[in-house]
N, CA, C and O of each residue as an XYZ file, in Angstrom:
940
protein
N     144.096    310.582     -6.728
C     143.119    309.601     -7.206
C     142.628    310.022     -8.594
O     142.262    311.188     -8.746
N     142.598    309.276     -9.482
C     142.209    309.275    -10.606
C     140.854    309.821    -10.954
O     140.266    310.135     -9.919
N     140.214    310.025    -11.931
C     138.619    310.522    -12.197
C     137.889    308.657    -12.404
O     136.749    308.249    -12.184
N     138.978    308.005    -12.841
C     137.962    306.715    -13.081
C     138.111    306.223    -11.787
O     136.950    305.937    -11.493
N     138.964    305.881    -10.610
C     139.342    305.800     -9.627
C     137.871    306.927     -9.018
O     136.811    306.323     -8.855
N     137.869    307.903     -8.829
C     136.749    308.518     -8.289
C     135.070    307.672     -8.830
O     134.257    307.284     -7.991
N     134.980    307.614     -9.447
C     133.765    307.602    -10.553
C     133.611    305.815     -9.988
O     132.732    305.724     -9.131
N     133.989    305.065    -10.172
C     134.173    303.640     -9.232
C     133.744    303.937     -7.677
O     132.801    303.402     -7.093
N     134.630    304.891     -7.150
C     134.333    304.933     -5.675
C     132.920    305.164     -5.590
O     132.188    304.319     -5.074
N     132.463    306.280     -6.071
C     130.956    306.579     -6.145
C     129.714    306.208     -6.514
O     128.586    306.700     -6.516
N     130.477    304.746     -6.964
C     129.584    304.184     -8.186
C     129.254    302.963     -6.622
O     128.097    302.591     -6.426
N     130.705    302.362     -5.426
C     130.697    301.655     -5.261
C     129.524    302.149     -3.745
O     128.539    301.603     -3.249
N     130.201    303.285     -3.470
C     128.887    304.155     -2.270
C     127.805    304.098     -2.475
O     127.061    303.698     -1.580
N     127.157    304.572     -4.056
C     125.934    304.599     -4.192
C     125.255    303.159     -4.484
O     124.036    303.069     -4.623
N     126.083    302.078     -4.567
C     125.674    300.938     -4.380
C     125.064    300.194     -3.019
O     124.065    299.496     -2.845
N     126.323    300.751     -1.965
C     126.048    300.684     -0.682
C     125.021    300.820     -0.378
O     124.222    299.893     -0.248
N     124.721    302.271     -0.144
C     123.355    303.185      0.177
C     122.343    302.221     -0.505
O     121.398    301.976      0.246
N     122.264    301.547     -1.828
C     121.145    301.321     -2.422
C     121.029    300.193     -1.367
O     120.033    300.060     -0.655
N     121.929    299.530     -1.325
C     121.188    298.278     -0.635
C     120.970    298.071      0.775
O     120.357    297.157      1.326
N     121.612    299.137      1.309
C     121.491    299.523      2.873
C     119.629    300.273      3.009
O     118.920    300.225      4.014
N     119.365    300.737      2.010
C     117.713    301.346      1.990
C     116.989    300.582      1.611
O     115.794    300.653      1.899
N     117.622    299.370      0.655
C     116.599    298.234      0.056
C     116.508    297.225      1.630
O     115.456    296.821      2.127
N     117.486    297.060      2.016
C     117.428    295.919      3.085
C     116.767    296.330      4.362
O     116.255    295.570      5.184
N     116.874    298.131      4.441
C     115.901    298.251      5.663
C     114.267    298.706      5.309
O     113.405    298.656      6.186
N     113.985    299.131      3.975
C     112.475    298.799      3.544
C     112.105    297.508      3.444
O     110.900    297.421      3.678
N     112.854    295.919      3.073
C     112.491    294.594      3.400
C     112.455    294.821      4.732
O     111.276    295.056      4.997
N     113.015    294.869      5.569
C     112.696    294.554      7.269
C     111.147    295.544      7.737
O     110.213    295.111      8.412
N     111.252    296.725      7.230
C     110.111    297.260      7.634
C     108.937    296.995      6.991
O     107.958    297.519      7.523
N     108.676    296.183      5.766
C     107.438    296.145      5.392
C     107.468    294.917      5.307
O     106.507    294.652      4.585
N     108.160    293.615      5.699
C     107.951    292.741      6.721
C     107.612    292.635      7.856
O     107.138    291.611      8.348
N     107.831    293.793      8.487
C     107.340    293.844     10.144
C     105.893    294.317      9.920
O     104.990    293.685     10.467
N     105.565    295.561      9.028
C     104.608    295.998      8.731
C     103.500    295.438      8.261
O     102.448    296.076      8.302
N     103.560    293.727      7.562
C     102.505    292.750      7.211
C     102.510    291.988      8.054
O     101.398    291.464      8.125
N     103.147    291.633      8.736
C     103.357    290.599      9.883
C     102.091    291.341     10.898
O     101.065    290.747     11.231
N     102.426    292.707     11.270
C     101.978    293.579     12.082
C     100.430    293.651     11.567
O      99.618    293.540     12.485
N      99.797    293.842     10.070
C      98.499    293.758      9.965
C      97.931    292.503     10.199
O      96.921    292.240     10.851
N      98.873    291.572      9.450
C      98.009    290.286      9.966
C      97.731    289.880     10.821
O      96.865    289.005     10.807
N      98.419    290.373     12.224
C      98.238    289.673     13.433
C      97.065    290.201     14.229
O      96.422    289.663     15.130
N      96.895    291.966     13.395
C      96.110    292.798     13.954
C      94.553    291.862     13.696
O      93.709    291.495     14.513
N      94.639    291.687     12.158
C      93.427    291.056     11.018
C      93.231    289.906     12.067
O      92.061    289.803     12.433
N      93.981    289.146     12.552
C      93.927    287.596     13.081
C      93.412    287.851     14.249
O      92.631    286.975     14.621
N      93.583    288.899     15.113
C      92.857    289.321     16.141
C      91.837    289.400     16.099
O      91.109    288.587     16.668
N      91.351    290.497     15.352
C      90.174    291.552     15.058
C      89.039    290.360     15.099
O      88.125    290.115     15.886
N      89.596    289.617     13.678
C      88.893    288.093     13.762
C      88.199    287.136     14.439
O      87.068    286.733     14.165
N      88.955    286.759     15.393
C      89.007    285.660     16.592
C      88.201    286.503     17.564
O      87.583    285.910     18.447
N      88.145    287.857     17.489
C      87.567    288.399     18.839
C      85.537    288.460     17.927
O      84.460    288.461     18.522
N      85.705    288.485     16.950
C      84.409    288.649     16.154
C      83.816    287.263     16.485
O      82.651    287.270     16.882
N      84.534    285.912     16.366
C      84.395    284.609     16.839
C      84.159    284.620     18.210
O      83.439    283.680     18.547
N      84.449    285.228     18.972
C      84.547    284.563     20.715
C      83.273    284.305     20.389
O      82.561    284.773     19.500
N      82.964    283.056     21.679
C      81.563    283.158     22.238
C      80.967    284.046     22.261
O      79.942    284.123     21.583
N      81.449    285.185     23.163
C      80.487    286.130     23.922
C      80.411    286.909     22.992
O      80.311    288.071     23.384
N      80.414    286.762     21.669
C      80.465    287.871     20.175
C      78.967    287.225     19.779
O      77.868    287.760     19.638
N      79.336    286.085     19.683
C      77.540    285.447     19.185
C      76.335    285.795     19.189
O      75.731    286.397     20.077
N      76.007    285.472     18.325
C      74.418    286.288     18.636
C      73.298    285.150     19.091
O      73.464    283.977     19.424
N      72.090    285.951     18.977
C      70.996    284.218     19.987
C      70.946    283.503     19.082
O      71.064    282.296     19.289
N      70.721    284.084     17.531
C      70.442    282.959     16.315
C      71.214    281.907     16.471
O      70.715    280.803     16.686
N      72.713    282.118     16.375
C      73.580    281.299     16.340
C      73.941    280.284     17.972
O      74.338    279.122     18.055
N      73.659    281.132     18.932
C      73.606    280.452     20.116
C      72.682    279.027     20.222
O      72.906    277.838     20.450
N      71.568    279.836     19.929
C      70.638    278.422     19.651
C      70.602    277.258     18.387
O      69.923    276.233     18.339
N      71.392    277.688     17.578
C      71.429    276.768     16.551
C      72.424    275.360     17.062
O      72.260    274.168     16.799
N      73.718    276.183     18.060
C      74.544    275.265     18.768
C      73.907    274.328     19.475
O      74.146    273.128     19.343
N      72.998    274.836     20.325
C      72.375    274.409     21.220
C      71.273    272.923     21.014
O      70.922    271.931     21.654
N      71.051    273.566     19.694
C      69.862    272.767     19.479
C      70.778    271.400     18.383
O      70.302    270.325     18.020
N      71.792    271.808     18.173
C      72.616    270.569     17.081
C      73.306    269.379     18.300
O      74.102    268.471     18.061
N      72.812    269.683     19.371
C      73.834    268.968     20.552
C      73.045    267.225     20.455
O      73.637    266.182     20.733
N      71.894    267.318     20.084
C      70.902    266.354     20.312
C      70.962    265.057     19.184
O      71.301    263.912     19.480
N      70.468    265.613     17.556
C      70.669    264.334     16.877
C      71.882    265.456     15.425
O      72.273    265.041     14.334
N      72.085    266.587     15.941
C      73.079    266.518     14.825
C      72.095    267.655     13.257
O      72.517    267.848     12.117
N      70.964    268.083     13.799
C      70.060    269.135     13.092
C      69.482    269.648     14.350
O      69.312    269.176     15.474
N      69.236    270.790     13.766
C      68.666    272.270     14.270
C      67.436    272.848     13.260
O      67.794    273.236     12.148
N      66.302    272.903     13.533
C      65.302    273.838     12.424
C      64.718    274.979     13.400
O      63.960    274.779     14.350
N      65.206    276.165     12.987
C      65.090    277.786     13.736
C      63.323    277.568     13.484
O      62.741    276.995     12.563
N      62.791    278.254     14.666
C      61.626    278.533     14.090
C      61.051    279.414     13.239
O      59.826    279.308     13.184
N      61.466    280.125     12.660
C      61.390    280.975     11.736
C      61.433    280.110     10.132
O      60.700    280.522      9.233
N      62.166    279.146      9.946
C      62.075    277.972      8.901
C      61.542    276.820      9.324
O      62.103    275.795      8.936
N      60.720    276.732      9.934
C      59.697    275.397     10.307
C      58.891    275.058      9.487
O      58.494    273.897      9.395
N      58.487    276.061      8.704
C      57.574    275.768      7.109
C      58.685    275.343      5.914
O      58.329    275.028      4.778
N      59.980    275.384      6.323
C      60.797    274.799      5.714
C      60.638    273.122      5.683
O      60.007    272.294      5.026
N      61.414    273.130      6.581
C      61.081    271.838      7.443
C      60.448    271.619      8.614
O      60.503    272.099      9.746
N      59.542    270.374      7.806
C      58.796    270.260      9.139
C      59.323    268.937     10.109
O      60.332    268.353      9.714
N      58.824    268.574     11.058
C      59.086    267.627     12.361
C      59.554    266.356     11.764
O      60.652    265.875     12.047
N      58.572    265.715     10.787
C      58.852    264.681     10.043
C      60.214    264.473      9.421
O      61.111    263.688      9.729
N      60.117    265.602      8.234
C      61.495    265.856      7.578
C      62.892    265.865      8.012
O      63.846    265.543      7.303
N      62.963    266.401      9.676
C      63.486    266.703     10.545
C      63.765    265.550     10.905
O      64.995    265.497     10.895
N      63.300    264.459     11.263
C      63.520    263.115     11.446
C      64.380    262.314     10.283
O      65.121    261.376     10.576
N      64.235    262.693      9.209
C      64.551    262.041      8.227
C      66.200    262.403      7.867
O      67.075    261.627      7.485
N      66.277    263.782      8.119
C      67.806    264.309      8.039
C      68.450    263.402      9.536
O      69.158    262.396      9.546
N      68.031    264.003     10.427
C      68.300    262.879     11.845
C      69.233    261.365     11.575
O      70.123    260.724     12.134
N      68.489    261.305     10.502
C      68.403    259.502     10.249
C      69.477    259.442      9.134
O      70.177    258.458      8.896
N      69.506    260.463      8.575
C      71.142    260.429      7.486
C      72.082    260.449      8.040
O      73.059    259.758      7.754
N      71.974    261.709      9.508
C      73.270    261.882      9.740
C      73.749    260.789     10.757
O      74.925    260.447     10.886
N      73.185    260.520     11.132
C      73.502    258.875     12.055
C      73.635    258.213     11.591
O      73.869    257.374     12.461
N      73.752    257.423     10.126
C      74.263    256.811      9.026
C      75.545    256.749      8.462
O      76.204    255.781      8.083
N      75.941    258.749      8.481
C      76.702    259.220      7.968
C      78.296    258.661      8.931
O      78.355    258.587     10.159
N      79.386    258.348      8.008
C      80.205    257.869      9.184
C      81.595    259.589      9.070
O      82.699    259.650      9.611
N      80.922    260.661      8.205
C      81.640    261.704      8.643
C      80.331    262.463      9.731
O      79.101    262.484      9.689
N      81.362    263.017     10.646
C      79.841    263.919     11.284
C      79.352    265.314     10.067
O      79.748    265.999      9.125
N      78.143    265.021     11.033
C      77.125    266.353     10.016
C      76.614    267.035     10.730
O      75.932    266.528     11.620
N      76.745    268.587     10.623
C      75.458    269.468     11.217
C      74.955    269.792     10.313
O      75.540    269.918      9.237
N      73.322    270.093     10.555
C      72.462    270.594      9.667
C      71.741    271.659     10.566
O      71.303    271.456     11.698
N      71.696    272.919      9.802
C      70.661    274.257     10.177
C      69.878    274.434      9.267
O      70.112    274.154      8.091
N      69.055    274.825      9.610
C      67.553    275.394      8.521
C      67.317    276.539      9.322
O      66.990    276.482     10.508
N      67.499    277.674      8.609
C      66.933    278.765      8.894
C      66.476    279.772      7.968
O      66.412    279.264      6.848
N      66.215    280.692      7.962
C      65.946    281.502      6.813
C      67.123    283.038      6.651
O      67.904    283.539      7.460
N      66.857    283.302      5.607
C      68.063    284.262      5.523
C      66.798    286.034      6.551
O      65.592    285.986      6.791
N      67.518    286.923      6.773
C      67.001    287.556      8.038
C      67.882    288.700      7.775
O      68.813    288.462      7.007
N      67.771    290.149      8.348
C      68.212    291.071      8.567
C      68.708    291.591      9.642
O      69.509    292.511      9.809
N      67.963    290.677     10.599
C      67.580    290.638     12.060
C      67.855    290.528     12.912
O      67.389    290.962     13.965
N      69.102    289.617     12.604
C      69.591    288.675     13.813
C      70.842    288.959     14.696
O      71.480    288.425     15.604
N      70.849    290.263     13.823
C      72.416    290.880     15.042
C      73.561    290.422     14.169
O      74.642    290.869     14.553
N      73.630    289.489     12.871
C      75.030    290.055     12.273
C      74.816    289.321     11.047
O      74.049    288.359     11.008
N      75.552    289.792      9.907
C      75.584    289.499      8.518
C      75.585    287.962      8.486
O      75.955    287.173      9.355
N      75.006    287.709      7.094
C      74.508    286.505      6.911
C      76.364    285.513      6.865
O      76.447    284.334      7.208
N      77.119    286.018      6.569
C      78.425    285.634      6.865
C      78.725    285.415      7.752
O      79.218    284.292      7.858
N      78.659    286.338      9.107
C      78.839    286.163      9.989
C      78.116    285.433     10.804
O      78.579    285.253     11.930
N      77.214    285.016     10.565
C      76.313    284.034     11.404
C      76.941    282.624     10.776
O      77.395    281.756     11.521
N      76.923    282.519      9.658
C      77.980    281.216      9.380
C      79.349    280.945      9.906
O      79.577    279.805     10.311
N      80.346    281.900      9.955
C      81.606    282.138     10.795
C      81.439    281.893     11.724
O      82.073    280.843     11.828
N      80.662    282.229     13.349
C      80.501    281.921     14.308
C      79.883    280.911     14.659
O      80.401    280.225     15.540
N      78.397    280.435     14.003
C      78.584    278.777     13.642
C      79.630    277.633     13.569
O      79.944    276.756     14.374
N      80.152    278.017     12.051
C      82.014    277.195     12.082
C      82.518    277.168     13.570
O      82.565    276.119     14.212
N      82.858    278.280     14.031
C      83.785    278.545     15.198
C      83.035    278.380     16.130
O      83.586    278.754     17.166
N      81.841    277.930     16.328
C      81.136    276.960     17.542
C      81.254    275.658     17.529
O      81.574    274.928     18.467
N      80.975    275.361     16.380
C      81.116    273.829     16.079
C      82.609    273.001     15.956
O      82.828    271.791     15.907
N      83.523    274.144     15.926
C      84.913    273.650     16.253
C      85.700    273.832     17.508
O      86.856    273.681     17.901
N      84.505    274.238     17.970
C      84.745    274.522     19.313
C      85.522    272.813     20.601
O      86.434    272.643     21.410
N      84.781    272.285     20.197
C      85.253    270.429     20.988
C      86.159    270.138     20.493
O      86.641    269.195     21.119
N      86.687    270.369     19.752
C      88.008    270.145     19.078
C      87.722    268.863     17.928
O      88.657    268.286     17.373
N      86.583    268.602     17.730
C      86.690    267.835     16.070
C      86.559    268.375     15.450
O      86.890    269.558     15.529
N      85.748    267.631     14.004
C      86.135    268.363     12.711
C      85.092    267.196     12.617
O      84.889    266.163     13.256
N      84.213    268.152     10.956
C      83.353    267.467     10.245
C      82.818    268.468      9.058
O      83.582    269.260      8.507
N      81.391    268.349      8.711
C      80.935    269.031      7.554
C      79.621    269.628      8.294
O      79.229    269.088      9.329
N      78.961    270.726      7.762
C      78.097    271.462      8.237
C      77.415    271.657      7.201
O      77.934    271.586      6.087
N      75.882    271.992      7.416
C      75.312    272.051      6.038
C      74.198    273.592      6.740
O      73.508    273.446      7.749
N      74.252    274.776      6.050
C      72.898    275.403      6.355
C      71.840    275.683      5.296
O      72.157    276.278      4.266
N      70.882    275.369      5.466
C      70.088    275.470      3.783
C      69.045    276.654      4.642
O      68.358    276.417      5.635
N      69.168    277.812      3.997
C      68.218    279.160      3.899
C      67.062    278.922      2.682
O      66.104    279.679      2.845
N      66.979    278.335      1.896
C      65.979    278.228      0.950
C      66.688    277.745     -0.360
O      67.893    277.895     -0.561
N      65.682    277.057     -1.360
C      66.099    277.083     -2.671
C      67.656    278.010     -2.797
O      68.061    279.050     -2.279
N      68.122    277.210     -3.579
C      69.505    277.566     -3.963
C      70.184    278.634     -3.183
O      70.709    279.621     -3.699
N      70.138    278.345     -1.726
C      70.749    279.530     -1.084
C      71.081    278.733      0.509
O      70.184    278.142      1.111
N      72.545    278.839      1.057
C      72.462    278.136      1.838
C      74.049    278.014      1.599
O      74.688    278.705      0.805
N      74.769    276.606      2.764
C      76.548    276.500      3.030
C      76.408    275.372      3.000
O      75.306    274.927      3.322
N      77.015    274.855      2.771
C      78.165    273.617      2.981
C      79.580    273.567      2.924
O      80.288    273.908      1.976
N      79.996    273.027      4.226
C      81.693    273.658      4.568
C      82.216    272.786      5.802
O      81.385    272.599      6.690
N      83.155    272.375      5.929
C      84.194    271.711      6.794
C      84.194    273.268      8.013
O      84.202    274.487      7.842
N      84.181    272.271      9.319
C      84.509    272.440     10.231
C      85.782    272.156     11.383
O      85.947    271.008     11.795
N      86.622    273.235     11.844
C      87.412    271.860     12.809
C      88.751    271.472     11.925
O      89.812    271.102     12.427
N      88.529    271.610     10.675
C      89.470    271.170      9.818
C      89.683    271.639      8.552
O      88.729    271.704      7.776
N      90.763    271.970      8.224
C      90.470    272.168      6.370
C      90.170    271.344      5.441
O      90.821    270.300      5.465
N      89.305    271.466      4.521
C      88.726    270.660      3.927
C      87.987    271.580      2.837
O      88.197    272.779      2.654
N      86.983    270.675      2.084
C      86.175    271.010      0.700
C      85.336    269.923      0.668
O      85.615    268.747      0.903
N      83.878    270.601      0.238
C      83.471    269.646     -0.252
C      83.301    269.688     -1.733
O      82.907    270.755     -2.204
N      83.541    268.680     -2.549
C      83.768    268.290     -4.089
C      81.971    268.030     -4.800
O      80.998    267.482     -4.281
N      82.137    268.691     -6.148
C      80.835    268.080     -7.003
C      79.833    268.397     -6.057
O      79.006    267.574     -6.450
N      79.225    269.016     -5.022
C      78.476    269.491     -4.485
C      77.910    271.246     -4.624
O      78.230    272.060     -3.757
N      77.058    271.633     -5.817
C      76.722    273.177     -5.268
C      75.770    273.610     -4.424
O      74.741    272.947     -4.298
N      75.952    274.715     -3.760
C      74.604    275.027     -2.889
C      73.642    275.431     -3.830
O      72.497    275.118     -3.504
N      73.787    276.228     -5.248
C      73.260    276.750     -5.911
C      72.506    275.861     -6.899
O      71.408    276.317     -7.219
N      72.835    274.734     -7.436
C      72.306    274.168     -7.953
C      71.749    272.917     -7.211
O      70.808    272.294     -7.702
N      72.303    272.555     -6.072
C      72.039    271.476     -5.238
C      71.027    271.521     -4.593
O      70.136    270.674     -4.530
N      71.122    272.731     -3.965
C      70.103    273.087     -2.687
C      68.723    273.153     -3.314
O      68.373    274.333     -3.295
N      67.983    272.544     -3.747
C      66.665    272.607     -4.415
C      65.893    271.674     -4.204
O      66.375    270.708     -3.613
N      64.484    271.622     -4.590
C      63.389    271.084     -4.218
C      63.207    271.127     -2.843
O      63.428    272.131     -2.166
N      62.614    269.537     -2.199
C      61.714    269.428     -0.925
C      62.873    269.368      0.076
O      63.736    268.504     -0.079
N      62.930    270.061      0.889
C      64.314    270.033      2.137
C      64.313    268.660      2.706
O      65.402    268.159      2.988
N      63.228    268.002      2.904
C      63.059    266.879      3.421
C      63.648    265.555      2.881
O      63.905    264.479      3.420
N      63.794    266.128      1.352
C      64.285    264.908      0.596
C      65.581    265.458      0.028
O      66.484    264.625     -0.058
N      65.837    266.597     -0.345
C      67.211    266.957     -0.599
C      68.295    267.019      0.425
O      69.394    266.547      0.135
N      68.066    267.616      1.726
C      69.112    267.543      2.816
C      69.534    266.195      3.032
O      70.710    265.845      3.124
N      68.031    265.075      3.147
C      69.079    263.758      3.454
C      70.137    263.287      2.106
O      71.155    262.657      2.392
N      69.869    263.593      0.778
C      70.576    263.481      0.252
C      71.834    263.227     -0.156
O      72.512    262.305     -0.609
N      71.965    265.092      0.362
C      73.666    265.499      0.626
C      73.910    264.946      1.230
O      74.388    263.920      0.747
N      73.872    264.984      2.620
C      73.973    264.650      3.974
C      74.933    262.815      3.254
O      76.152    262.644      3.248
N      74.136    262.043      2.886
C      74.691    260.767      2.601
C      75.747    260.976      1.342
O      76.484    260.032      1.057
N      75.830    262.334      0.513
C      76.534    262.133     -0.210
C      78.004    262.428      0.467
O      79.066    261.961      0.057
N      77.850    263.220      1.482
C      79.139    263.513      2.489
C      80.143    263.124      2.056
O      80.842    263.729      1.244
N      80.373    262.007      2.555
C      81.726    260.871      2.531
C      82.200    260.525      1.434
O      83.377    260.178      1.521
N      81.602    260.459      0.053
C      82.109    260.408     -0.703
C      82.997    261.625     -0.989
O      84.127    261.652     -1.475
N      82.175    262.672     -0.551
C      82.516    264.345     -1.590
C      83.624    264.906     -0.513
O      84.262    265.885     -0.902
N      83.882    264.472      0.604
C      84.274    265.619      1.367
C      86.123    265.233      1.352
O      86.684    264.138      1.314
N      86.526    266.214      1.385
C      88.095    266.038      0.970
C      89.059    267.345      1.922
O      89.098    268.572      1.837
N      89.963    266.015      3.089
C      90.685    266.998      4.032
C      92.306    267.060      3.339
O      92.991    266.181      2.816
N      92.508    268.242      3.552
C      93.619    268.736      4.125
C      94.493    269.456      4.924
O      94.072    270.343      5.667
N      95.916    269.106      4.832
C      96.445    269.010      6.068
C      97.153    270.739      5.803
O      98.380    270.696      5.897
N      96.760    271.780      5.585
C      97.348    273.018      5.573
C      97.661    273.457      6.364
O      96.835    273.567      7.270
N      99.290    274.108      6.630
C      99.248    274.455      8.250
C      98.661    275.666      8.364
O      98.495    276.537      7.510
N      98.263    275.619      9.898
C      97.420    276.476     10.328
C      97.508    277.984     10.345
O      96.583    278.795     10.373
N      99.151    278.244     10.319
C      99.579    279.532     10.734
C      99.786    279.921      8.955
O     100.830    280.296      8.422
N      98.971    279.784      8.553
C      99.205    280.119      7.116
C      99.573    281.323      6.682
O      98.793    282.196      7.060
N     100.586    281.760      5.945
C     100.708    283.301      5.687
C     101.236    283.634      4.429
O     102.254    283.175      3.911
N     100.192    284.755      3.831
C      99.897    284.861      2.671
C     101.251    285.160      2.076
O     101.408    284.361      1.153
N     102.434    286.053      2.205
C     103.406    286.202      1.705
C     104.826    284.893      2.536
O     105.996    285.165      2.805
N     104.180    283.712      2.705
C     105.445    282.678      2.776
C     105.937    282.994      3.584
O     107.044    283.210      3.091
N     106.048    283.329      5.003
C     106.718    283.447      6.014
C     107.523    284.744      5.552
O     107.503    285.486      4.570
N     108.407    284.631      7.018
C     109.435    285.901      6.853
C     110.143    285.532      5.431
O     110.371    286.538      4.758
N     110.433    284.624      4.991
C     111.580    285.178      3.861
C     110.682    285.455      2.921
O     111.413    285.816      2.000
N     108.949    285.573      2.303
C     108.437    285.432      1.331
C     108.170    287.742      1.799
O     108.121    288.591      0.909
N     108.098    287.964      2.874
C     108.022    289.091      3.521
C     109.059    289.712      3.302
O     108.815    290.885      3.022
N     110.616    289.345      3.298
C     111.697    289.879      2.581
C     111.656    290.051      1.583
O     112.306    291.016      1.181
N     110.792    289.144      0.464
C     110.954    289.843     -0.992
C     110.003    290.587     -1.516
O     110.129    291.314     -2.502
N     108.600    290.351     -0.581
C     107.840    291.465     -0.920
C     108.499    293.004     -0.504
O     108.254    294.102     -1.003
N     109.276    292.693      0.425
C     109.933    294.196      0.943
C     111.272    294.885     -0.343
O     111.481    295.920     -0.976
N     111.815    293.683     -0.176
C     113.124    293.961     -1.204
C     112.465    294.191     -2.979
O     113.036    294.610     -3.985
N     111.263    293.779     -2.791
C     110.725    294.442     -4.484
C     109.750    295.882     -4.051
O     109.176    296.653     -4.820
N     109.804    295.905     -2.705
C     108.886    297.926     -2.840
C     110.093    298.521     -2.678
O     110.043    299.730     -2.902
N     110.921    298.201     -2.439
C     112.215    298.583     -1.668
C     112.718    299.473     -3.342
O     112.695    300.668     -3.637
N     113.234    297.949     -4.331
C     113.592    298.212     -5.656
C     112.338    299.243     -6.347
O     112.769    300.136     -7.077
N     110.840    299.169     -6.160
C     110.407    300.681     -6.646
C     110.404    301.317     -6.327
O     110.057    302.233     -7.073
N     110.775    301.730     -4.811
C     110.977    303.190     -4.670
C     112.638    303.873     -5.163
O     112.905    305.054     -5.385
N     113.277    303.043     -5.208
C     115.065    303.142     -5.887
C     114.584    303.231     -7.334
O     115.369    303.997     -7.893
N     113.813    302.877     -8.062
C     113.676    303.244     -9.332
C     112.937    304.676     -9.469
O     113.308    305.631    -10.151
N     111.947    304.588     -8.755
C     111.238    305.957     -8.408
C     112.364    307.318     -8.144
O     112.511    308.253     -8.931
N     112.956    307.172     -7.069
C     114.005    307.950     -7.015
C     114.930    308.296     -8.062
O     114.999    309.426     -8.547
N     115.682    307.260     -8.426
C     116.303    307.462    -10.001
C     115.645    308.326    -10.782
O     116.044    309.476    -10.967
N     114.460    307.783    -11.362
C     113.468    308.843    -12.203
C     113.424    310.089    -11.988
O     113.444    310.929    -12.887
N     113.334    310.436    -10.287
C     113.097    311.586    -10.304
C     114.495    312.449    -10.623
O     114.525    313.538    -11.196
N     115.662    311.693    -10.107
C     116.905    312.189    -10.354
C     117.607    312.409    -11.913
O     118.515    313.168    -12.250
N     117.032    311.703    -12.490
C     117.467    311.568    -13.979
C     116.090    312.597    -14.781
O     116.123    312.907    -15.971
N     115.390    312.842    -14.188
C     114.318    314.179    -14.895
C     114.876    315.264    -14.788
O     115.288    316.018    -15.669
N     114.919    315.455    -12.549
C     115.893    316.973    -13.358
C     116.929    317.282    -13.475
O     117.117    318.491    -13.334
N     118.252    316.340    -13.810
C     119.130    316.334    -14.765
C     118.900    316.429    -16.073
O     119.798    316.837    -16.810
N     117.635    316.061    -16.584
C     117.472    316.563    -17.940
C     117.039    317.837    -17.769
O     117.664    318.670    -18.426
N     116.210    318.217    -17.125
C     115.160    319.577    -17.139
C     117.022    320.466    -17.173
O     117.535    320.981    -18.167
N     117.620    320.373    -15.802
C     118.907    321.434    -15.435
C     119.861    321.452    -15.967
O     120.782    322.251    -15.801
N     119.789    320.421    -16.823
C     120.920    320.226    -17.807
C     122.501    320.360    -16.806
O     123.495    320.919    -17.270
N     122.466    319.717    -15.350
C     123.421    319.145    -14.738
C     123.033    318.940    -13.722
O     121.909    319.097    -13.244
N     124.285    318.431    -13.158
C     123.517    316.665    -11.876
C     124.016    317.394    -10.380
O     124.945    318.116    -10.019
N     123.144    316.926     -9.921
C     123.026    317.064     -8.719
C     124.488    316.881     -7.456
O     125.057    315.791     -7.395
N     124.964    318.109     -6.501
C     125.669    317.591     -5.708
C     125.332    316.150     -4.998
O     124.343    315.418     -4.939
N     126.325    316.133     -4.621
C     126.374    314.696     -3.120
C     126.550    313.814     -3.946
O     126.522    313.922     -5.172
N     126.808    312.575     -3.090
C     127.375    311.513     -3.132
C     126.582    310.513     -4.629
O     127.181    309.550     -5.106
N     125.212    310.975     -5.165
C     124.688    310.384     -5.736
C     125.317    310.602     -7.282
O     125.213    309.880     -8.273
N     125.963    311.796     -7.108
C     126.584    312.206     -8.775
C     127.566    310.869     -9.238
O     128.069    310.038     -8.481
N     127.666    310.942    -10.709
C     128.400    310.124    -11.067
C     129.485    310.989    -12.060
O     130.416    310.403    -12.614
């Protein structure tokens, strides 16, 4: 066999190998995101169960069963009984459904101010519809968010919206709903790297830096030793 005949063969092995290590780092760090997300999607859903809830949020369910608002007593100087009537009277107007909470923001209540909104959502999507939810904690502080469904609401901020008298701003929104609120149809099993084949190329590009990584290190100390390394990798 020839030296160029050799030098080909080795050229065509170490090709092999490359892509026999690239194709099994794509399979493993495809399995390996697949594997966090499902963990993440768990972890999640179990933070959601019912029996995760706390009373804040228990009773906010409880109390939205009636006209569609809830005012915690702790924000009753928010809104009062009257006002309370008046949101009532939007959302029975409204031809998207509406929940409304008034509560105040709290330290207190057994779980982050996030998380009391999350388990909210995931109560209220609990019957299997879909609508818009509104919680106003005070001046410029507070949610508005689709339930049940993906969605947005448009031209609406909490930050600049949520202001003045609750009594007269909640019915507001509340009627601006239907204009602002905008569904879509995203599927559910959404996944951030595109399914398995979007998981193959995140794999097949760590795959290609650690093969460059390697190279590097192989082509340093061939310079440092001033000659190349036995095995199959020599050229």
């Amino acid at each position: 066999m020839t030296a160029t005949r050799r030098r080909v063969l080795r050229g065509l092995v170490s090709l092999v190998v490359a892509c026999g290590l690239g194709a099994g780092s794509a399979v493993l760090a495809t399995q390996v995101l697949h594997d966090r997300r499902a963990d993440a999607v768990s972890a999640r859903a179990a933070a959601l169960a019912p029996e995760a809830r706390v009373d804040r949020v228990r009773h906010a369910l409880d109390g939205l069963r009636d006209d569609g608002v809830n005012v915690a007593p702790d924000a009753r100087d928010l809104l009062d009984p009257a006002g309370e009537r008046k949101v009532a009277r939007a959302i029975a107007a409204s031809t998207t459904p509406v929940k409304v909470v008034v509560w105040t923001e709290t330290s207190f209540a057994g779980a982050s101010r996030f998380d009391l909104v999350q388990q909210l959502e995931a109560g209220l999507a609990e019957g299997g519809g879909h609508g818009v939810y509104l919680v106003w904690e005070g001046p410029e502080k507070g949610t508005l968010d689709t339930y049940g469904r993906n969605g947005y609401i448009s031209s609406i901020s909490t930050h600049e919206d949520f202001a003045g008298d609750p009594a007269i701003t909640i019915p507001r929104l509340v009627r601006q709903v239907d204009e602002q609120v905008e569904w879509t149809d995203t599927n559910e099993d959404f996944d951030y790297y595109g399914g398995v084949g979007g998981g193959i190329g995140i794999g097949a590009l760590y795959a290609v830096g650690v093969l460059l990584g390697v190279g590097l290190v192989h082509g340093l100390i061939v310079l440092v030793t001033k000659r190349r390394l036995p095995g199959g990798w020599r050229w």
